[in-house]
C-alpha positions in Angstrom: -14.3 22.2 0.3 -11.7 22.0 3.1 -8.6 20.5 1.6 -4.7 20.1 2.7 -1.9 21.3 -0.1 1.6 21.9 -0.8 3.4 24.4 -3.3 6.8 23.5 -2.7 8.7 20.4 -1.3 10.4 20.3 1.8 9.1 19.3 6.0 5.5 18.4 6.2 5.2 21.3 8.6 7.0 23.7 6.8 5.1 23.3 3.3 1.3 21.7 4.2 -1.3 23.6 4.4 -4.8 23.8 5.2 -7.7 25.5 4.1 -10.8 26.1 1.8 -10.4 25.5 -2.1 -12.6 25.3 -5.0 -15.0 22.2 -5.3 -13.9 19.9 -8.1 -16.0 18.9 -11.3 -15.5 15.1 -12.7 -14.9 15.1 -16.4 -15.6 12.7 -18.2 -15.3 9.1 -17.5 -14.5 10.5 -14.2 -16.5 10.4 -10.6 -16.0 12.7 -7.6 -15.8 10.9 -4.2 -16.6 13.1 -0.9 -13.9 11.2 1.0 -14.4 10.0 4.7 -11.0 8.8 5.6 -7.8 8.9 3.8 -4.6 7.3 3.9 -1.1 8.2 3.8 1.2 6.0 2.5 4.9 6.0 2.7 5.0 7.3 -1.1 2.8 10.6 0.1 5.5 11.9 2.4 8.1 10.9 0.0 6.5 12.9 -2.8 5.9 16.1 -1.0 9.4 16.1 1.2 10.8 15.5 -2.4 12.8 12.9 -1.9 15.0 10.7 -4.5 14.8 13.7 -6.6 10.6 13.7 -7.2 10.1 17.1 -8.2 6.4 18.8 -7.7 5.0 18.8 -11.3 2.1 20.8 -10.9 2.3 24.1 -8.4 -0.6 23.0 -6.1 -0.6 19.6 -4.8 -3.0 17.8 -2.9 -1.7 14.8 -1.5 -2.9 11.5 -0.7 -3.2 8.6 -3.2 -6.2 6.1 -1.0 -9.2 6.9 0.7 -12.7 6.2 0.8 -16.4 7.5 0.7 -19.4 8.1 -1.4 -19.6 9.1 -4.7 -21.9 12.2 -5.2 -20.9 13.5 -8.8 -20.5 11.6 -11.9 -19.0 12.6 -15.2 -20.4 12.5 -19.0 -20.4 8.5 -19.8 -20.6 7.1 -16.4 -23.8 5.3 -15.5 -24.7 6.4 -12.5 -22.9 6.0 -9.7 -24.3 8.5 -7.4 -24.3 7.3 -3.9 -22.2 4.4 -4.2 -19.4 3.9 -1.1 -15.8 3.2 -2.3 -12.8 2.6 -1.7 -10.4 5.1 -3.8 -6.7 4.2 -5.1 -4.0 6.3 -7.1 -5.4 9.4 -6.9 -2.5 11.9 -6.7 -1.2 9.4 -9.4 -3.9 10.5 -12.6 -3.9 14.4 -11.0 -2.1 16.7 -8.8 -5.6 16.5 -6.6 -5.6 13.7 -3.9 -7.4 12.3 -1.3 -6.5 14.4 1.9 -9.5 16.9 0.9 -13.5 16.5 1.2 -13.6 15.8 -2.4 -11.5 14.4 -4.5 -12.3 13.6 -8.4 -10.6 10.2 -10.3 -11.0 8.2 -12.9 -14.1 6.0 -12.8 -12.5 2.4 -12.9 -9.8 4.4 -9.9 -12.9 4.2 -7.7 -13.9 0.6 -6.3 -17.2 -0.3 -4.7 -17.1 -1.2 -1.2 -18.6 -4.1 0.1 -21.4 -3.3 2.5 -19.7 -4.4 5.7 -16.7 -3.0 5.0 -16.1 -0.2 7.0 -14.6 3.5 5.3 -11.5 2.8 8.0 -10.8 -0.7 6.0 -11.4 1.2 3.1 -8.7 3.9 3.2 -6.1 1.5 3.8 -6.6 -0.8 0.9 -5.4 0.9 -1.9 -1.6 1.0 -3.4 -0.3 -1.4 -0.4 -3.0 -4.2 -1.3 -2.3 -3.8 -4.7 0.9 -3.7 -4.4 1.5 -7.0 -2.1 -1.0 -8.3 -4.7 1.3 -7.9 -7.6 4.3 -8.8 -6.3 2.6 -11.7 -5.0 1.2 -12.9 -8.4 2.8 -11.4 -11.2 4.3 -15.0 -11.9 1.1 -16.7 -11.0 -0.2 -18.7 -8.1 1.6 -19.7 -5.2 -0.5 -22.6 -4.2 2.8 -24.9 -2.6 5.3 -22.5 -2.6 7.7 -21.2 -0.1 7.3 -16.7 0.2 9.4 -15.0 2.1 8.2 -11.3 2.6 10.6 -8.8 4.4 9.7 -6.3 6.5 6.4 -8.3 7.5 5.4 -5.3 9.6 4.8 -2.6 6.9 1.3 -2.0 5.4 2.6 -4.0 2.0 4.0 -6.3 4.1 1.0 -7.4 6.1 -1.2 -7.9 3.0 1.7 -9.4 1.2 1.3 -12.4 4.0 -2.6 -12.4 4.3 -2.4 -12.8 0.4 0.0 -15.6 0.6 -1.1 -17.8 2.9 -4.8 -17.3 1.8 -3.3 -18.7 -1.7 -1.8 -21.9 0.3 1.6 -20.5 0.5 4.1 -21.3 3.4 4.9 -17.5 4.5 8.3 -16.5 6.3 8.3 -13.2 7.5 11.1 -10.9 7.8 10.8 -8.2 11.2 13.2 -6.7 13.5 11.4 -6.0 17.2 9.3 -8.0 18.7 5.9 -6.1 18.3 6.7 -6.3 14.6 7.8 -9.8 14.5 4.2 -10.5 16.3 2.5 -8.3 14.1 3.6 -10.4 11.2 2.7 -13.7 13.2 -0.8 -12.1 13.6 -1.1 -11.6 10.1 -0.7 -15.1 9.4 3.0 -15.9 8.9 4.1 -19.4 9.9 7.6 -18.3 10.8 9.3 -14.8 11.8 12.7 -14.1 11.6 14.7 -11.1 12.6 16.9 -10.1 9.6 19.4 -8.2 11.9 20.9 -11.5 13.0 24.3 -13.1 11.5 22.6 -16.3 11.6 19.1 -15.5 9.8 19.7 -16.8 5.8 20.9 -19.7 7.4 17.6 -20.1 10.2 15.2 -18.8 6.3 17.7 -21.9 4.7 16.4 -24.2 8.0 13.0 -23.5 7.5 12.7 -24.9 4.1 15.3 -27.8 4.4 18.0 -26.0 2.4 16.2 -25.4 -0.6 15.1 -22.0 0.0 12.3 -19.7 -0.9 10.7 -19.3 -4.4 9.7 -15.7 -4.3 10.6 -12.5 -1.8 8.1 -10.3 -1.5 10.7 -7.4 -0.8 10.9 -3.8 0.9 14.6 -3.2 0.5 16.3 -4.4 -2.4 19.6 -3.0 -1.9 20.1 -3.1 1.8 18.7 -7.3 1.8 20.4 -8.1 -1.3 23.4 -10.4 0.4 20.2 -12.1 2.3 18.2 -12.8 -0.7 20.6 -13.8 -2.6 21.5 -16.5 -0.1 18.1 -17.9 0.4 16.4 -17.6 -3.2 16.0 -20.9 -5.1 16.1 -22.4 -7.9 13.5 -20.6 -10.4 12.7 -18.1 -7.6 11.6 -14.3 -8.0 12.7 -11.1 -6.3 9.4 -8.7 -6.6 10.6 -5.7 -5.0 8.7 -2.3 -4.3 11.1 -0.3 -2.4 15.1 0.4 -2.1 15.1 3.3 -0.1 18.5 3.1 2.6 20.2 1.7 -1.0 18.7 3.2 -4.3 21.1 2.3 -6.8 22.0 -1.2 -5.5 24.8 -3.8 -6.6 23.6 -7.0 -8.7 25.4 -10.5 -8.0 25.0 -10.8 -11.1 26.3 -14.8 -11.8 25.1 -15.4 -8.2 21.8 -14.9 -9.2 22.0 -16.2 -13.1 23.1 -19.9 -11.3 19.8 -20.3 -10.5 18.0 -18.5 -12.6 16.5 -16.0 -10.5 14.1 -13.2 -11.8 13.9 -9.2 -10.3 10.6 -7.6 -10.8 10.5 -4.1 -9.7 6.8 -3.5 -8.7 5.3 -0.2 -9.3 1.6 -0.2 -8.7 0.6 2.9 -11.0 1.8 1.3 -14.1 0.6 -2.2 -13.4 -0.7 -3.6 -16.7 -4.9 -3.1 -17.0 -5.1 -7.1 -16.5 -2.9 -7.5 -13.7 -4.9 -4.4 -12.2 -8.5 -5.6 -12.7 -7.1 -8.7 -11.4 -5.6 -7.5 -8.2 -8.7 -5.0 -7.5 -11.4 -8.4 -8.1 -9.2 -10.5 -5.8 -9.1 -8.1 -3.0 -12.5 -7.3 -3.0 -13.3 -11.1 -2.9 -11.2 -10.8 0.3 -12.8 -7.5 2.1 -15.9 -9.7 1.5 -14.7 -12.6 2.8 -13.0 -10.6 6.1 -9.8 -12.0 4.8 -7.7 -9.1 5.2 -7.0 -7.5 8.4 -6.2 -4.1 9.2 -4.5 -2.5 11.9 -4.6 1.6 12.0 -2.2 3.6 14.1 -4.0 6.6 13.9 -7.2 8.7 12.7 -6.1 12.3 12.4 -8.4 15.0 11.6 -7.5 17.2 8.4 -6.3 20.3 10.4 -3.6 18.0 11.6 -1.9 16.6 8.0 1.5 17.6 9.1 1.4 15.7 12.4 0.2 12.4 10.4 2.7 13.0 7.9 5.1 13.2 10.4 4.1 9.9 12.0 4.4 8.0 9.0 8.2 9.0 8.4 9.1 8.1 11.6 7.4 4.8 11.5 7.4 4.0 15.2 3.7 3.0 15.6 2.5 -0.4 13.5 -0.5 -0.1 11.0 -1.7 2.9 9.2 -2.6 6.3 9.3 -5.3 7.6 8.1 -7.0 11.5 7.8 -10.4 12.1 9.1 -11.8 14.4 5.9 -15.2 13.9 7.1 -17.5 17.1 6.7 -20.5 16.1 8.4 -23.1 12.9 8.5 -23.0 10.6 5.5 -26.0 8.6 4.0 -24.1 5.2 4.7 -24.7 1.9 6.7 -21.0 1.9 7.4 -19.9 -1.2 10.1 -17.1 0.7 12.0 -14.0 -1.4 12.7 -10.9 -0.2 13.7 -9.5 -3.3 13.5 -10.6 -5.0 10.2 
């Protein structure tokens, strides 16, 4: 199979490489998935640039956690599976093998059926940012009445973060600096967008909800917002947060907080509990079927080009995903292409 790898951390076009490697073999309770597209996530280029101090763990990495295709290998005590189109998420996480190749193997329950309509584009960019906005979202149960703000309403967790919410009857304040982000939140649903680089913006979020604030942020940058969030949480409210990346090791108000009895949950999707999991993965299919979530892709790359799409996504000037074209030839598949949903 053709397949993109990296033996050493550093610059996406200093360590990525592309070329033929052995065809994979699903184990058991596992399923191989001949992958159409892939995406890259945020996480991928972290992992293989090494940053935060991720170290490689295995001398050959594949990278590329989401993607989507067909399944066209089963292992011992899987029924059969053969020929089913899915939608693939943490692969990288369960091996050092990942999606950016023509085959990729993962755990059986790792690979989700894709509704019929739903294209392998949609497909490719579900994965760790759905399920991600989707636990951060829920973890403390439904939001039905409540007040969300998500920051950084932009992002790929961020979109879905909003989609979720107001889908679950939430009033959804969006966080986004420029104005093609602060419209790409107000496209994904958000009732009110406001840009987070202004003096005035805790007191515009305090405004918006009559001074009593937000119940839960949906949050992208712990330590850099924390002097925002903290002003606008309320009573009872929770802080899920995925990401601190400008501030990694950020300062607590501590009694701030503890007055009302706000709650931190750091959100990482590959060690969500099973039930939160199976949960997240039945309530975003109910949306793909539903054409609930929308999905706006910056790029389609073709394999041979991995570093330039890695490349892209660090520099995070387009809005929506990127995705790998690992595509080997015509597919058995009834696939609705839409580049859009």
């Amino acid at each position: 199979m053709k397949a993109a790898w990296y033996t050493r951390n550093g610059r996406a076009d200093d360590v990525l490489e592309v070329g033929d490697m052995a065809d994979p073999l699903p184990g058991p309770n596992a399923v191989r998935v001949r992958i159409q597209r892939a995406g890259i996530n945020p996480h991928d280029v972290k992992r293989r640039s090494g940053t935060g101090g991720r170290s490689m763990g295995a001398p050959v990495i594949v990278p590329g956690d989401d993607g989507a295709g067909v399944i066209d290998m089963v292992g011992a005590g899987v029924d059969d599976r053969v020929g089913q189109r899915v939608w693939v998420h943490s692969a990288c996480h369960s091996s050092p093998f990942g999606t950016s190749a023509e085959l990729t193997v993962v755990p059986s329950t790792n690979a989700i059926e894709l509704p019929l309509a739903t294209s392998f584009d949609t497909g490719a960019c579900i994965g760790v940012p759905a399920l991600t906005a989707h636990r951060c979202l829920f973890a403390d149960g439904p939001v039905r009445g409540s007040t969300v703000l998500v920051t950084g309403g932009a992002g790929a967790v961020g979109h879905h973060a909003i989609e979720m919410a107001v889908h679950g009857g939430a009033t959804v304040i969006a966080t986004a600096s420029t104005p093609e982000k602060q419209r790409a939140a107000l496209d994904a649903g958000a009732h009110h967008v406001v840009d987070y680089r202004r003096d005035d913006a805790a007191t515009h979020i305090l405004e918006l909800t009559e001074g009593r604030g937000v119940d839960r942020i949906v949050e992208v940058a712990l330590g850099a917002n924390m002097a925002l969030t903290t002003a606008v949480i309320a009573l009872d409210g929770v802080i899920s947060t995925y990401a601190s990346e400008a501030v990694p090791e950020p300062l607590i108000p501590v009694y701030a907080l503890m007055r009302r009895g706000v709650t931190i949950r750091i959100i990482l999707v590959f060690v969500m509990p099973l039930a939160a999991l199976a949960s997240a993965i039945t309530d975003v299919t109910t949306l793909l079927e539903s054409r609930a979530l929308s999905h706006q892709i910056a790029a389609i790359y073709p394999l041979e080009s991995i570093a330039a799409a890695h490349i892209e996504v660090e520099q995070r000037e387009r809005i929506g995903k990127v995705l790998l074209d690992t595509a080997s030839g015509s597919m058995p598949d009834l696939e609705t292409r839409e580049a859009s949903r």
